[in-house]
TORZA-990926 format. One record per residue (C-alpha): residue in one letter; chain; x, y, z. Coordinates in steps of 0.02 Angstrom, whole numbers, plus 50000, padded with zeros to 5 digits. Layout:
<atoms>
+------+------+-------+-------+-------+
| code | unit |    c1 |    c2 |    c3 |
+------+------+-------+-------+-------+
|    A |    A |     X |     Y |     Z |
...
+------+------+-------+-------+-------+
</atoms>
This chain:
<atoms>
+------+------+-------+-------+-------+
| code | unit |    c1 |    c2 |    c3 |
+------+------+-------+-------+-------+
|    X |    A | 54675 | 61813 | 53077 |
|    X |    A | 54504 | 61830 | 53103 |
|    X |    A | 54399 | 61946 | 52993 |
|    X |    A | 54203 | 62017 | 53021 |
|    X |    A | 54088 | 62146 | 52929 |
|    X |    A | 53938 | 62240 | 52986 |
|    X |    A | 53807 | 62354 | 52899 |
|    X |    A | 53800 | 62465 | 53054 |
|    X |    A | 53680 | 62591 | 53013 |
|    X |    A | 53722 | 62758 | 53124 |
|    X |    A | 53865 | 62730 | 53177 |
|    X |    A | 53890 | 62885 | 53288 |
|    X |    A | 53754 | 62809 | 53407 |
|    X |    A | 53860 | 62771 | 53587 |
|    X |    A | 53739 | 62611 | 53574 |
|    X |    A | 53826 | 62562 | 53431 |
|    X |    A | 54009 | 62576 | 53434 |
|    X |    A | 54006 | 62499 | 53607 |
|    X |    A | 53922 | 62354 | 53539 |
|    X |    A | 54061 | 62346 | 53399 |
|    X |    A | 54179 | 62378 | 53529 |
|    X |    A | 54126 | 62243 | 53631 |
|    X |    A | 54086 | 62118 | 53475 |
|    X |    A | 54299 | 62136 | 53447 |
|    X |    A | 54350 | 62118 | 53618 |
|    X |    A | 54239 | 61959 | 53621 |
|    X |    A | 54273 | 61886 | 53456 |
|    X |    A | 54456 | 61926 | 53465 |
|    X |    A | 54452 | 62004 | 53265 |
|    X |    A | 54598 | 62077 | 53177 |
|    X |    A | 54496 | 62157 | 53033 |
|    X |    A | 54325 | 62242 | 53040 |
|    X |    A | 54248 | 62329 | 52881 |
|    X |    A | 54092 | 62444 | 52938 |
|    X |    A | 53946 | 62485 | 52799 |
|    X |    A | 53861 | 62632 | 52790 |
|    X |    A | 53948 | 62695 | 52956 |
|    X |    A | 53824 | 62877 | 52916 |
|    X |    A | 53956 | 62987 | 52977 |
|    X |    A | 54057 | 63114 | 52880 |
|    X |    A | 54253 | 63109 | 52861 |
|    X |    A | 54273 | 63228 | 53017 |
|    X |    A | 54133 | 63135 | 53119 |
|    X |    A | 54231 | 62948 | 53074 |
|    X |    A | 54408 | 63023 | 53111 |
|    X |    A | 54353 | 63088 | 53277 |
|    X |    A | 54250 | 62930 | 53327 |
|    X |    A | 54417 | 62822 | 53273 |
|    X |    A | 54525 | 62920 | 53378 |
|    X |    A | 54426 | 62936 | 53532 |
|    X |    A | 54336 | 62755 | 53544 |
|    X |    A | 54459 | 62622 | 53432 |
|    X |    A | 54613 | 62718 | 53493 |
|    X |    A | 54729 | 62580 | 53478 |
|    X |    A | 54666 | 62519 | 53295 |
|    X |    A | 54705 | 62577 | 53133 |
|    X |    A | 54576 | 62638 | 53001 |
|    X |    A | 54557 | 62693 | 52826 |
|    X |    A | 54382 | 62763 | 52729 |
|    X |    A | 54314 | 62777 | 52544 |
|    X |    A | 54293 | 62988 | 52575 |
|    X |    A | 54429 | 63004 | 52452 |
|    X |    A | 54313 | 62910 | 52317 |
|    X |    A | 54138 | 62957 | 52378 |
|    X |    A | 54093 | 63113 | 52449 |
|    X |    A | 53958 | 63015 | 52584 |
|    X |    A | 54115 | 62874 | 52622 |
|    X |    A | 53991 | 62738 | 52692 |
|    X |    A | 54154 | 62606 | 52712 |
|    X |    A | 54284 | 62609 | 52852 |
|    X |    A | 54404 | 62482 | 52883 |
|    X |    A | 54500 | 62437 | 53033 |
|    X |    A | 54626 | 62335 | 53086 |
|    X |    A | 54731 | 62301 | 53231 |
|    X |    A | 54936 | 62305 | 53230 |
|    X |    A | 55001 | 62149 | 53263 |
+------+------+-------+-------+-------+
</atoms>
């Protein structure tokens, strides 16, 4: 299994989840926590679903009003 973190300030920049995008497909990881992603629960939840269709995902928006940590993980 092959783990990776990023502080990926902004993350509702196209510029930026195609680079994460691209950084799994190329590093073959299984888990990816994100850092201060900048988006709100609604922004995250829409991003997941449209761009990292076929991963799973979990926040801290229960916890923290601002979230700032998203975790995702692929099925295996």
């Amino acid at each position: 299994m092959i783990t990776a973190s990023w502080n990926i300030r902004g993350f509702n920049l196209p510029l930026k989840y195609y680079a994460m995008q691209s950084f799994l497909r190329c590093k073959e990881v299984n888990v990816m926590v994100v850092l201060e992603t900048k988006l709100n629960k609604v922004s995250v939840e829409e991003t997941m679903r449209r761009k990292f269709g076929n991963w799973h995902f979990t926040h801290n928006f229960v916890s923290h009003n601002a979230g700032r940590i998203l975790i995702l993980w692929k099925q295996v």
